[in-house]
LOLUM-164500 format. One record per residue (C-alpha): x, y, z. Coordinates in steps of 0.1 Angstrom, whole numbers, plus 2048, in hexadecimal, padded with zeros to 3 digits. Layout:
N
XYZ ...
END
This chain:
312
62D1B74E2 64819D4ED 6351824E2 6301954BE 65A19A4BA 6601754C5 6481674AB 65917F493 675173495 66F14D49A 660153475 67C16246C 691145474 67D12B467 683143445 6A513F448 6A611844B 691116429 6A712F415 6C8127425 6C2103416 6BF10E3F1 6DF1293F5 6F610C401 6EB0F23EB 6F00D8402 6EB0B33F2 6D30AC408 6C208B418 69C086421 69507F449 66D07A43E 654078429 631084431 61408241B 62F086401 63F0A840C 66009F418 6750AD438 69D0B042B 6BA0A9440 6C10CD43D 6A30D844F 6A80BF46B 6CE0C8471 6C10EC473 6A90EA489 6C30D349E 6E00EC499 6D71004BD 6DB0E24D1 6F70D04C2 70D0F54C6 70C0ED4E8 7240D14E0 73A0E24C9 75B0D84D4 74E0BE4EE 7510984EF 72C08B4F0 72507250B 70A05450A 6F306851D 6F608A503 6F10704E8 6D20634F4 6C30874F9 6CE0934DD 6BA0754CB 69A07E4DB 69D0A14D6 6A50994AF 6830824B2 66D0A14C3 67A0BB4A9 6730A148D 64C09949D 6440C149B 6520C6477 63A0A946D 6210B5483 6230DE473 6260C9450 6070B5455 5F60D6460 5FF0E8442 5F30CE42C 5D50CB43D 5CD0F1438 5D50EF417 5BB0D1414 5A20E9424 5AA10440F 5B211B42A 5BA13D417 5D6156420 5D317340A 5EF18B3FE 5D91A6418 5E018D436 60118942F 6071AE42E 5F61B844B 6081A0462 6271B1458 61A1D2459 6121C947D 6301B8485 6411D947B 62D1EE490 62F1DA4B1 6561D24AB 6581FC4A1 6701EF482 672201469 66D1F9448 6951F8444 69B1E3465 6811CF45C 6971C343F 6B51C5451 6A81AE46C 6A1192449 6C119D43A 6CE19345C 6C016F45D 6C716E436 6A816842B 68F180413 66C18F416 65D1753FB 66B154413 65D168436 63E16D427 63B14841A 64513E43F 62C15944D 60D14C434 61112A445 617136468 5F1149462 5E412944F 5EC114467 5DF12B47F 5BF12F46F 5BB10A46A 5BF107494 5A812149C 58C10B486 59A0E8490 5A30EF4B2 59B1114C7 57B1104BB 5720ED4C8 57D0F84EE 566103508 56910E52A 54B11853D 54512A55B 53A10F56B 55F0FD565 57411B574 55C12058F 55F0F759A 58A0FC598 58C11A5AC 56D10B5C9 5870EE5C9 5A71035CE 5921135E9 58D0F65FC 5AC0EC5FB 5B710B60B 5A210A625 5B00FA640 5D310B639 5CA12E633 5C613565A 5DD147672 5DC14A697 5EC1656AB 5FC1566CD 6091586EC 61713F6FE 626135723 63911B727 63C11674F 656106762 6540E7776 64F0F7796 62F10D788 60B0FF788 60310F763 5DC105774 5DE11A78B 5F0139779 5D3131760 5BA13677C 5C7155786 5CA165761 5A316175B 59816977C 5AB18C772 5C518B791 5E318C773 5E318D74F 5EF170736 60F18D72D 614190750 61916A754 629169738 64317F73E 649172765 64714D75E 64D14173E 66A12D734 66312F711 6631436F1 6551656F5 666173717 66319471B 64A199703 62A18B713 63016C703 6291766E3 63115E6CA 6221726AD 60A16768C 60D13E687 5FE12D66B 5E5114674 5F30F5664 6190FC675 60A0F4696 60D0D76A8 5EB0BE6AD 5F20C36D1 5EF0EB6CC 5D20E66B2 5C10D76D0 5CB0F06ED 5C11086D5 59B0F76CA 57B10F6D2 58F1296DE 58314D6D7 59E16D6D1 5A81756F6 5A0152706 5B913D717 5BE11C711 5BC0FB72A 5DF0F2734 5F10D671B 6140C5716 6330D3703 64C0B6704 6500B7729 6420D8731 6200E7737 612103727 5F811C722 5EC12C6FA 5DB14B6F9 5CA1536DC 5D117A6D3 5BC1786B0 5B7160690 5B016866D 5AC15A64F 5CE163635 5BE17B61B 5B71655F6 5AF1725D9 58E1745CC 57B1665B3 57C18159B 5A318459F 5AB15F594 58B15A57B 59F16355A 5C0151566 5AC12F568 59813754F 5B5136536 5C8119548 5A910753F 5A511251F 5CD109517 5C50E6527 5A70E1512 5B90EA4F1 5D70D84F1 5C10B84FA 5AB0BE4D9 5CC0CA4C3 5DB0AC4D2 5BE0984C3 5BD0AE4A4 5DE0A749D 5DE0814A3 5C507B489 5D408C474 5F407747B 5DE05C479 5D105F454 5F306E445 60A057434 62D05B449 65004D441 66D056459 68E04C445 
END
């Protein structure tokens, strides 16, 4: 429904800038020519007005100047760009009957709850009329029309496509998406962390017990429990302490800087993901987006191509 009230809206600005040119009579210049239709000076200041109020009042440095010329040069591209579309769906005779026109604003109304008096107070309030928003709204659904033939039905994405991106997300997550549960002693320089290791898996203590009485380390008091570790935070030389171990093992004795330590390994799993059938539809349409702005891209270059363009 959002979506719905901003295109609503959007047309009823572009209204505005069309009608508002012919209520102030403004002598007006030409920025372009295309295929002989021509884009006025009024239009472009218009369309400009929103970024050059952020100056109002404000000295304009080099660096403004040189982004507000390239701003002024993308506005400029996509009012050629929705020109040469128009006048391509005109070439192609796409229709938009009266019964089109008046359904869009029928729905329009209903999803933006306006009555049919706030309905014209919301074009009274960008001072245009019903007859310009309906001109603006046939070409939005020509042009719309025209895309759906030209473009959206050129684009497929199949299973096969969504299936490959998320198998290659997958195994990218692999080695990161496990965590290990640990405990750790780190033994002073006077303790043979051998030994203590001896007596823990011959049962005489447990690793918590050790822990508790020997370690000079994190986890004091608390078995040595260091808590759940992602895999990939861990240092090679714990990666290796920690290689072919089995929940409840001990590992062989290894450096930390200038201590040695022990690792038990409490538990390990595998962070939960999401499944296939959760992310299908999201790649599916980031695909499908990717796809179609490559072939409008395409679209719209030819036509760029074969049209007869004159920026003043």
């Amino acid at each position: 429904m959002k979506r719905v009230i901003i295109v609503f809206f959007i047309i009823l600005i572009s209204s505005f800038v069309s009608i508002a040119g012919a209520e102030e009579k403004v002598v007006d210049g030409v920025v372009a020519v295309v295929n002989g239709d021509i884009v006025t000076m009024y239009e472009m200041n218009a369309k400009m007005a929103p970024i050059m109020k952020r100056f109002n009042g404000q000295s304009i440095s080099a660096v403004d100047a040189e982004q507000i010329k390239n701003i002024r040069k993308q506005i400029l591209d996509r009012m050629i760009n929705e020109m040469i579309l128009d006048q391509e769906a005109k070439r192609l005779k796409v229709e938009v009957s009266e019964q089109d026109i008046e359904g869009e604003i029928k729905r329009i109304k209903e999803t933006s709850k306006f009555s049919d008096e706030e309905f014209a107070r919301q074009l009274a309030l960008q001072k245009t009329n019903l007859e310009d928003f309906k001109e603006t709204l046939r070409k939005d659904i020509r042009k719309n029309r025209l895309l759906s033939y030209k473009v959206k039905n050129k684009v497929v994405v199949t299973e096969e496509e969504v299936q490959g991106v998320w198998n290659s997300t997958q195994s990218q997550q692999e080695e990161v998406k496990q965590s290990v549960h640990l405990k750790l002693i780190l033994f002073p320089e006077n303790i043979s962390a051998d030994k203590i290791r001896e007596e823990i898996i011959s049962g005489e203590t447990t690793f918590e017990e050790a822990a508790d009485k020997y370690t000079v380390g994190p986890g004091a008091g608390t078995g040595g429990d260091l808590g759940v570790l992602e895999w990939d935070d861990l240092a090679k030389t714990w990666h290796d302490a920690l290689n072919g171990l089995n929940p409840g093992d001990v590992s062989q004795s290894f450096k930390v800087q200038k201590s040695t330590a022990l690792l038990k390994l409490d538990s390990f799993e595998k962070n939960k993901t999401d499944s296939f059938t959760d992310n299908r539809d999201n790649i599916y349409e980031r695909l499908y987006r990717e796809k179609q702005d490559a072939v409008f891209v395409d679209f719209i270059n030819k036509l760029r191509e074969k049209a007869v363009i004159e920026i003043k």
